[in-house]
Z-matrix of the N, CA and C atoms (Angstrom, degrees):
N
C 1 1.453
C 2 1.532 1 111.13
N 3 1.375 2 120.07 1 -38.45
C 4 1.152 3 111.80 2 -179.66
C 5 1.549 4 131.38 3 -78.17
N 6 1.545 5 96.94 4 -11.21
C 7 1.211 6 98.18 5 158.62
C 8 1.905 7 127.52 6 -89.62
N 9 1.083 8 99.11 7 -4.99
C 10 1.580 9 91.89 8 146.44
C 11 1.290 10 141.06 9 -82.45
N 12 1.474 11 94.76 10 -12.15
C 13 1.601 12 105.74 11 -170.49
C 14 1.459 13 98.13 12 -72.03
N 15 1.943 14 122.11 13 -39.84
C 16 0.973 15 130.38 14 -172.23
C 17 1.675 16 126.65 15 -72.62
N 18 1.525 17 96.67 16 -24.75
C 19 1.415 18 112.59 17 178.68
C 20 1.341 19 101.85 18 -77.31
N 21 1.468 20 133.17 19 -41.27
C 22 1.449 21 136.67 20 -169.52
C 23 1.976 22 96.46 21 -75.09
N 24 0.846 23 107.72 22 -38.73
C 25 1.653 24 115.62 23 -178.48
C 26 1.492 25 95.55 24 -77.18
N 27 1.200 26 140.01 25 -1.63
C 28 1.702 27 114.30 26 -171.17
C 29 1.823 28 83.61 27 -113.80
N 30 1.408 29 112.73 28 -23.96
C 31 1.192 30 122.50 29 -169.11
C 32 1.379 31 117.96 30 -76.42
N 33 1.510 32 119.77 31 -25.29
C 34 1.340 33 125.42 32 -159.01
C 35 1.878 34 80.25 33 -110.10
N 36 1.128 35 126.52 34 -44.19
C 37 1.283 36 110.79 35 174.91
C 38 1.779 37 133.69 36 -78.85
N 39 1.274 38 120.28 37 14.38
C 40 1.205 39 143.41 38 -166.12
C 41 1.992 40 92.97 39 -122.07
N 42 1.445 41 114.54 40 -56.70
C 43 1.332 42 96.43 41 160.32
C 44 1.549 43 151.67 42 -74.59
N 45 1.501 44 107.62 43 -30.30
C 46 1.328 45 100.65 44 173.12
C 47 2.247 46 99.18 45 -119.63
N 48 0.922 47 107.84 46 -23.40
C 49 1.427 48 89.45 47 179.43
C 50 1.855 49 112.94 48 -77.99
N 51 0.938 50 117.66 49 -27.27
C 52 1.541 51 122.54 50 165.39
C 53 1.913 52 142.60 51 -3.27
N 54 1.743 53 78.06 52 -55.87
C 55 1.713 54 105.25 53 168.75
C 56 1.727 55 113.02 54 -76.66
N 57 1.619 56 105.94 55 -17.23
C 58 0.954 57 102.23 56 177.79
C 59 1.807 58 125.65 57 -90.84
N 60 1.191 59 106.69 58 1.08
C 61 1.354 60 135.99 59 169.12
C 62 1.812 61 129.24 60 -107.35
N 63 1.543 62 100.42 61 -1.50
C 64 1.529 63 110.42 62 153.89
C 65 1.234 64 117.49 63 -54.79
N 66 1.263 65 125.94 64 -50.57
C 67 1.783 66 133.93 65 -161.78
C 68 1.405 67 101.52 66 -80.96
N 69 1.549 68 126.65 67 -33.14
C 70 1.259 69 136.61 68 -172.66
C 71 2.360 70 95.05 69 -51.55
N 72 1.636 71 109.42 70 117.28
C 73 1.256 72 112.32 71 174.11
C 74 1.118 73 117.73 72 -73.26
N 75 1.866 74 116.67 73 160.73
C 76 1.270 75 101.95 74 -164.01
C 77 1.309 76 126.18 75 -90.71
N 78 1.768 77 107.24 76 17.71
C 79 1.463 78 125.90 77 -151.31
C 80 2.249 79 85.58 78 -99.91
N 81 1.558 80 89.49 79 -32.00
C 82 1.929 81 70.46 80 176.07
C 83 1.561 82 120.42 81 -109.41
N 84 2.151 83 105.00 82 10.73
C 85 1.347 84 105.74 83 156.56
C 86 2.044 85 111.51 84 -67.77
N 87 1.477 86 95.29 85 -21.94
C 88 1.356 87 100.87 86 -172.95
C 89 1.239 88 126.27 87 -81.09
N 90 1.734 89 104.71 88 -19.93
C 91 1.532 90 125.38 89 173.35
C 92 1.783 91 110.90 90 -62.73
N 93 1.493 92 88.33 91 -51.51
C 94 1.682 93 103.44 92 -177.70
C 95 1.620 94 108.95 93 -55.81
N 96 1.396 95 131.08 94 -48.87
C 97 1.062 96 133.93 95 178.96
C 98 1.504 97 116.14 96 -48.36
N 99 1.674 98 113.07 97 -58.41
C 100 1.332 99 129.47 98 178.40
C 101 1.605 100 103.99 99 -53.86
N 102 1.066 101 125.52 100 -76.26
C 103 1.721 102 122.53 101 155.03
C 104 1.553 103 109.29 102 3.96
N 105 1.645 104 101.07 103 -82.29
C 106 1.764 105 86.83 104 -176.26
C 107 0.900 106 118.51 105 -73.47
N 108 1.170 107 132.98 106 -30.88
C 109 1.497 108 109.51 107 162.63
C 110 1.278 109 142.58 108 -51.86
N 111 1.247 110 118.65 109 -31.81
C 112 1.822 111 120.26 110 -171.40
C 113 1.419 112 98.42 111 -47.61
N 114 1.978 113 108.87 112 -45.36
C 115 1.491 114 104.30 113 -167.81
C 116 1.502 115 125.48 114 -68.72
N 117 1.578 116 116.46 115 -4.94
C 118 1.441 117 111.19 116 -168.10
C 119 1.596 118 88.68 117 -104.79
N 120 1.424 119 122.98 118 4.65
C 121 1.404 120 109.67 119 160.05
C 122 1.909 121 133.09 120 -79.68
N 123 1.389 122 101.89 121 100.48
C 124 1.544 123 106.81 122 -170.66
C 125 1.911 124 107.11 123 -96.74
N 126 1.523 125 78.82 124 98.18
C 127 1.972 126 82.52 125 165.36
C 128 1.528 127 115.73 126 -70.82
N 129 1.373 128 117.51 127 -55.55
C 130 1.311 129 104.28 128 179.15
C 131 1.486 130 121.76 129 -44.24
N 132 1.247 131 120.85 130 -55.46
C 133 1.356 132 113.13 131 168.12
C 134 1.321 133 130.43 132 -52.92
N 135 1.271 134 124.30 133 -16.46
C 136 1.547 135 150.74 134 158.38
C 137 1.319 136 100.58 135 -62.12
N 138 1.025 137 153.49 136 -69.66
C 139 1.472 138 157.26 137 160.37
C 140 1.352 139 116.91 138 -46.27
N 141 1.036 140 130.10 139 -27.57
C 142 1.743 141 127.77 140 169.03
C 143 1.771 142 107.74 141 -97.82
N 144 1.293 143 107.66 142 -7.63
C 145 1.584 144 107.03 143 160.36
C 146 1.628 145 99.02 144 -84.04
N 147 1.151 146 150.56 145 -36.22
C 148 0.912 147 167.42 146 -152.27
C 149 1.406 148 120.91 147 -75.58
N 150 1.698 149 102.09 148 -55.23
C 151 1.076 150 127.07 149 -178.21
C 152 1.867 151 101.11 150 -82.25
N 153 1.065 152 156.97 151 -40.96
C 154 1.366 153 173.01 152 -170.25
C 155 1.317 154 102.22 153 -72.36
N 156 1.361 155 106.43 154 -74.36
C 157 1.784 156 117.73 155 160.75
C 158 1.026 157 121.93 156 161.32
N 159 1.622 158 89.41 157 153.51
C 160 1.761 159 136.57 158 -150.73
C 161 1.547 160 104.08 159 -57.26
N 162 1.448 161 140.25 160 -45.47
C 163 1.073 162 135.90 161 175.32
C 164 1.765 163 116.29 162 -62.33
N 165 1.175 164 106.80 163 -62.15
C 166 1.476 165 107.85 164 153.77
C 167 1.588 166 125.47 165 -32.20
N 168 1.129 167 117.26 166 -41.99
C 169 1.939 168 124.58 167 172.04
C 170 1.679 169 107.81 168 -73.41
N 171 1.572 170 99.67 169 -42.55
C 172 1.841 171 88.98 170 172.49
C 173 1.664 172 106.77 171 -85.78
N 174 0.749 173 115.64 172 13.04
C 175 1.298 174 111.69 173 169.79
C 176 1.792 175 111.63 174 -102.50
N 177 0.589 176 107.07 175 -0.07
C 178 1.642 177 130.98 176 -158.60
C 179 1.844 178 110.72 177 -116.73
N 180 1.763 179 91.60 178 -62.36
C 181 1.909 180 92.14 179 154.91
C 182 1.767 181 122.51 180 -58.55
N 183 1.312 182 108.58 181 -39.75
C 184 1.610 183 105.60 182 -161.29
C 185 1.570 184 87.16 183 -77.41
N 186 1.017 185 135.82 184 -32.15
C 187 1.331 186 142.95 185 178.06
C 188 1.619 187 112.65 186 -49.37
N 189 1.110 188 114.32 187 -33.95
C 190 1.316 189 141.76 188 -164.33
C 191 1.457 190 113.11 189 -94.32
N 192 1.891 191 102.43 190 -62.96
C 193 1.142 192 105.07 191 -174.34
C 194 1.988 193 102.53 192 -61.49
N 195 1.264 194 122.40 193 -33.82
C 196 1.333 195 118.67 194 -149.59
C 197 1.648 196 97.68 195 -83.01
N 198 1.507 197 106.38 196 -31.02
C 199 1.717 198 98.97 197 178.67
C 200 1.602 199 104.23 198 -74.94
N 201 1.122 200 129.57 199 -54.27
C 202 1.599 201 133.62 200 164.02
C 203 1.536 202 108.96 201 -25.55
N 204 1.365 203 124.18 202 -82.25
C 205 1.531 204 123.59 203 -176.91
C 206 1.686 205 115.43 204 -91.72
N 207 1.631 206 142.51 205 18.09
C 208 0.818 207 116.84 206 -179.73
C 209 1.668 208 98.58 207 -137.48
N 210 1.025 209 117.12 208 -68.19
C 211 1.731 210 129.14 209 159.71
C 212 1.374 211 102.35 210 -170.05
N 213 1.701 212 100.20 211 178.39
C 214 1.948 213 96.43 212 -174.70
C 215 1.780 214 112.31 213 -78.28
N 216 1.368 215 87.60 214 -36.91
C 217 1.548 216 85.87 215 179.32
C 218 1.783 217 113.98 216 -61.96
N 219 0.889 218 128.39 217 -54.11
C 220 1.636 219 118.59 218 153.29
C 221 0.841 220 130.37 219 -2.03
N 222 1.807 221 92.45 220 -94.81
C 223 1.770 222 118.76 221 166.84
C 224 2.029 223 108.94 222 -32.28
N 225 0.983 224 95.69 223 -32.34
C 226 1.727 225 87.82 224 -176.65
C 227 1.502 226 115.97 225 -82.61
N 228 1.407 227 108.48 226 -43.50
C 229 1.258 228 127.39 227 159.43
C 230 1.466 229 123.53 228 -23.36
N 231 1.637 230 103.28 229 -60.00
C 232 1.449 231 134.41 230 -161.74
C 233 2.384 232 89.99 231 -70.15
N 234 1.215 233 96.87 232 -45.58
C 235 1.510 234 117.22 233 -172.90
C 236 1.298 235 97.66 234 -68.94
N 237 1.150 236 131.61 235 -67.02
C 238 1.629 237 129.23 236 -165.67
C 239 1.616 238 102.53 237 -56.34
N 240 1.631 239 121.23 238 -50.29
C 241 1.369 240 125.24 239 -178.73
C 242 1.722 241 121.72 240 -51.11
N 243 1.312 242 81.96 241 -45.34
C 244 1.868 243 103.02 242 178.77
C 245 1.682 244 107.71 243 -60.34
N 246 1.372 245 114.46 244 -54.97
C 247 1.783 246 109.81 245 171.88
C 248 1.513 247 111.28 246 -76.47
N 249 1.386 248 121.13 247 11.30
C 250 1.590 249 99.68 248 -166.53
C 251 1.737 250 73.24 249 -109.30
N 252 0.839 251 130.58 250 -7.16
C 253 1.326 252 130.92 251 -177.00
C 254 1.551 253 125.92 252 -87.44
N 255 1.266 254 97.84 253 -41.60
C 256 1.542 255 124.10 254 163.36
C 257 1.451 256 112.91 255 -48.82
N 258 1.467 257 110.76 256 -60.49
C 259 1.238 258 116.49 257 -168.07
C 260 1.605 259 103.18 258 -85.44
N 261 1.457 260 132.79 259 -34.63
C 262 1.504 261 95.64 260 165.89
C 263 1.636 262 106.17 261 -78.91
């Protein structure tokens, strides 16, 4: 059920609230993005990959760096290549 509630809510706001998010600039669509992200950034877990091991953590940064500065599909790309490499 609650996922109808959400589909009818993405639905009713995609049709008439929409126009009201044209004018919205793209400097605080970009704010909003940065926002969620800070929180899905986990250092501690970055540091106990770290601590366990080092190939695994650069595998983990380039993973990072490539979704951060390049796109996700990349960044994943860049990650899948890096452990398929590791392991042979």
């Amino acid at each position: 059920m609650s996922n109808v509630v959400m589909a009818l809510t993405v639905m009713v706001t995609l049709l008439f609230l929409m126009p009201l998010f044209v004018y919205t600039p793209n400097v605080v669509l970009g704010a909003i993005i940065i926002a969620a992200v800070i929180g899905l950034i986990d250092l501690p877990a970055a540091y106990n990959i770290w601590k366990m091991d080092k190939m695994d953590f650069l595998v983990c940064l380039c993973a990072f760096a490539g979704v951060i500065f390049i796109s996700v599909q990349e960044g994943l790309a860049i990650a899948v290549t890096n452990i398929l490499l590791i392991f042979l």
